[in-house]
C-alpha positions as CSV (number, residue, x, y, z in Angstrom):
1,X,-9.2,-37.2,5.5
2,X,-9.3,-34.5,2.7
3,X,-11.1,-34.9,-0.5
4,X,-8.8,-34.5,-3.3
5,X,-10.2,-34.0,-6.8
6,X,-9.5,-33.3,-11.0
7,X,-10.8,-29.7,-11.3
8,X,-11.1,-27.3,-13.7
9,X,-9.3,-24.3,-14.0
10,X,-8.8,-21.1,-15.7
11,X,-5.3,-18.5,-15.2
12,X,-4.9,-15.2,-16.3
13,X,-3.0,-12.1,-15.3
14,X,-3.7,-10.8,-12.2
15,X,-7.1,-8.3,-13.3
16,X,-7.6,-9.9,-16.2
17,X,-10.2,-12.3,-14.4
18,X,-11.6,-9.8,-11.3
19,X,-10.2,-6.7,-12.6
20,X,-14.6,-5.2,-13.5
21,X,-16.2,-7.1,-10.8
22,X,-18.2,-9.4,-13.2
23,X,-16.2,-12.4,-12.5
24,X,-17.6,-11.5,-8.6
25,X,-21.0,-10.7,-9.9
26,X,-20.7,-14.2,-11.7
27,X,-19.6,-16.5,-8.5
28,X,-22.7,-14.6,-6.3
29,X,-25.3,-15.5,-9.2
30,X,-24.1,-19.2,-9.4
31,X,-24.5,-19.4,-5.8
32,X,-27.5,-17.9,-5.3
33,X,-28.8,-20.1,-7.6
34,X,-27.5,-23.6,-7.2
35,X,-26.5,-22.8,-3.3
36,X,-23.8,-21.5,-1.3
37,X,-21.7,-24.4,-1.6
38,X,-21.3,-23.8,-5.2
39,X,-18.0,-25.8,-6.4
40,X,-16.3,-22.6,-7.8
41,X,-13.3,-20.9,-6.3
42,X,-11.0,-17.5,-7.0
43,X,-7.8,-17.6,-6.1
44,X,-5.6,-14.4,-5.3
45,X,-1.8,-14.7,-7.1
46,X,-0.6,-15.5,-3.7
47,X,-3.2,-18.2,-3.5
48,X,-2.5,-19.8,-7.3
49,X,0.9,-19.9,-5.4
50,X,0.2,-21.5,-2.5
51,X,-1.7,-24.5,-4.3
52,X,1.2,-24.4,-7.3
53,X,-1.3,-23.7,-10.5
54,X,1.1,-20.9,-12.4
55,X,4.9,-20.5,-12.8
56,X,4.2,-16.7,-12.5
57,X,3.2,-15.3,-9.6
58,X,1.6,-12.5,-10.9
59,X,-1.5,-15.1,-12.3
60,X,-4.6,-15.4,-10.8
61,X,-7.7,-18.2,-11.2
62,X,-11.3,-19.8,-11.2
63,X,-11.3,-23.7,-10.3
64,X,-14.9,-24.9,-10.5
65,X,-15.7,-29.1,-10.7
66,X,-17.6,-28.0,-14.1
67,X,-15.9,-28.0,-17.3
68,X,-18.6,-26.0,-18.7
69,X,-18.4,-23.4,-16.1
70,X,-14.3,-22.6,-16.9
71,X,-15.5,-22.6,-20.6
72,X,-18.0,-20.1,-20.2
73,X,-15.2,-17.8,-18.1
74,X,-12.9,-18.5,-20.7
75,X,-14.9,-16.9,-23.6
76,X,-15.6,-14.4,-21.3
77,X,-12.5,-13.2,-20.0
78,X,-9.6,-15.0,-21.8
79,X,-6.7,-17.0,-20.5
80,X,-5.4,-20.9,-20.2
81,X,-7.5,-23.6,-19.0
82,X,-5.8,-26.5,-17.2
83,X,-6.5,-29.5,-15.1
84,X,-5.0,-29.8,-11.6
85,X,-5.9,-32.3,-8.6
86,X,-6.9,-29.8,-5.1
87,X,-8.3,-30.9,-1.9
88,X,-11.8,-29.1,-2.0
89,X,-11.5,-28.4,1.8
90,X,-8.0,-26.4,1.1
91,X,-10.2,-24.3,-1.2
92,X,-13.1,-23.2,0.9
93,X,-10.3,-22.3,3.6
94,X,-8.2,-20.3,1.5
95,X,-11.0,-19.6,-1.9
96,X,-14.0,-19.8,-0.4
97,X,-15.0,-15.9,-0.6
98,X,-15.6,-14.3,-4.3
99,X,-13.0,-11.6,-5.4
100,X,-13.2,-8.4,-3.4
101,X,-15.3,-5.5,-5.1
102,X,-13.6,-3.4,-7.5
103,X,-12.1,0.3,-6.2
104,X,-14.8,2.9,-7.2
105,X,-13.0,5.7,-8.6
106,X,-14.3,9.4,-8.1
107,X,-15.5,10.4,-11.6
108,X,-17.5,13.7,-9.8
109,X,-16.7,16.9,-11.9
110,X,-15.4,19.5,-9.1
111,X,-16.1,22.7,-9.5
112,X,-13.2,25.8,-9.7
């Protein structure tokens, strides 16, 4: 049986949430520090799709079980906070992992 529960979560265009790598940076520390069963999830656009969080599909999100966590994202990044009831195990199979790392660009100065 699955373990359905009121989370918290926080939707934004997709970037606006992973887009620098801090929100990645953010899920590792909370992890590292209170374990690696941490109760907070990204979610991909294709993902807030899959569990039906945003009309758009270009949106992408945080759940986490505390409210205080979603604020903290919030003043951080932006976007609208919602309630929505997930199973927790459909999370960890589809959320589990923390956004990918962001693309390094090249900055090097090439020489003529």
């Amino acid at each position: 049986m699955s373990d359905t529960k009121d989370l918290h979560v926080l939707l934004a265009p997709a970037g606006q949430l992973c887009g620098n790598g801090q929100l990645r940076e953010s899920i590792h520390e909370r992890r590292a520090r209170r374990g690696d069963d941490y109760p907070m999830w990204y979610l991909p656009p294709k993902i807030v799709q899959k569990f039906q969080l945003h009309e758009n599909p270009n949106f992408e999100a945080v759940v986490a079980e505390e409210s205080s966590a979603i604020a903290w994202l919030k003043l951080r990044f932006g976007g609208e906070r919602k309630m929505a009831q997930i199973e927790i195990n459909q999370l960890w199979e589809h959320a589990g992992s923390p956004p990918d790392p962001d693309q390094r660009k090249d900055i090097t100065l090439k020489k003529s």
